[in-house]
C-alpha positions as CSV (number, residue, x, y, z in Angstrom):
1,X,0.0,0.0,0.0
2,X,1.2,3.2,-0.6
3,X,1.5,6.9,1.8
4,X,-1.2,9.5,0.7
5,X,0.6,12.8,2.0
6,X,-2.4,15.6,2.0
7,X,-1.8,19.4,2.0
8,X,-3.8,21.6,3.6
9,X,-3.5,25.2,2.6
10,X,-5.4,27.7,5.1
11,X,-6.2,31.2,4.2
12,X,-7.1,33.3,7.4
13,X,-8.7,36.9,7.3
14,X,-8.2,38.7,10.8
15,X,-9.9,42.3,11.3
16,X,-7.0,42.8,14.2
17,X,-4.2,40.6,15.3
18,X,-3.9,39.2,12.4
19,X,0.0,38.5,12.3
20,X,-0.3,37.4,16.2
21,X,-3.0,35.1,15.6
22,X,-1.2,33.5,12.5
23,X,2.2,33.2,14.6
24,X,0.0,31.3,16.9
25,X,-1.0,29.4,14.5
26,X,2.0,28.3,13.0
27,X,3.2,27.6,16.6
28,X,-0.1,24.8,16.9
29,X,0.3,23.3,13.9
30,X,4.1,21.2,13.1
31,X,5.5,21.9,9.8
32,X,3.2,24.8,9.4
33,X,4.6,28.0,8.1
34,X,3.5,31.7,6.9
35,X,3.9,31.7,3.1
36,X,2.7,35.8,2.6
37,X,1.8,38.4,4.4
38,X,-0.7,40.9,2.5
39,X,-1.8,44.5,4.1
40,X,-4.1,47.0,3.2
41,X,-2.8,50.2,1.1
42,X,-3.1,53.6,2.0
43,X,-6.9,53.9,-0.2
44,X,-7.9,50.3,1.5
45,X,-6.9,51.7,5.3
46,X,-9.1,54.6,4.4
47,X,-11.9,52.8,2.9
48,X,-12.3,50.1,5.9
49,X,-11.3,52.9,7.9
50,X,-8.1,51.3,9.7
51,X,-5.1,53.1,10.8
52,X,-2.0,53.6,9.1
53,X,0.5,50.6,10.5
């Protein structure tokens, strides 16, 4: 019989705390790891009416 190896790719969308919830994450879960970081731009900070980080 042969090994089935399955891949799971998760996409998360945090409001807040979104890098410290994925570090978290990654911590739980062995051989996990954060593949890309996306933020909003200036306009999309403004239009959801977040805060310049």
């Amino acid at each position: 019989m042969s090994n089935i190896t399955h891949t799971i790719t998760t996409n998360l969308w945090f409001d807040t705390q979104a890098e410290e919830a994925a570090e978290f994450y990654t911590s739980v879960f062995k051989d996990s790891k954060m593949d890309r970081i996306s933020r909003y731009g200036k306009v999309g900070q403004e239009i959801h009416g977040k805060p310049d980080s």
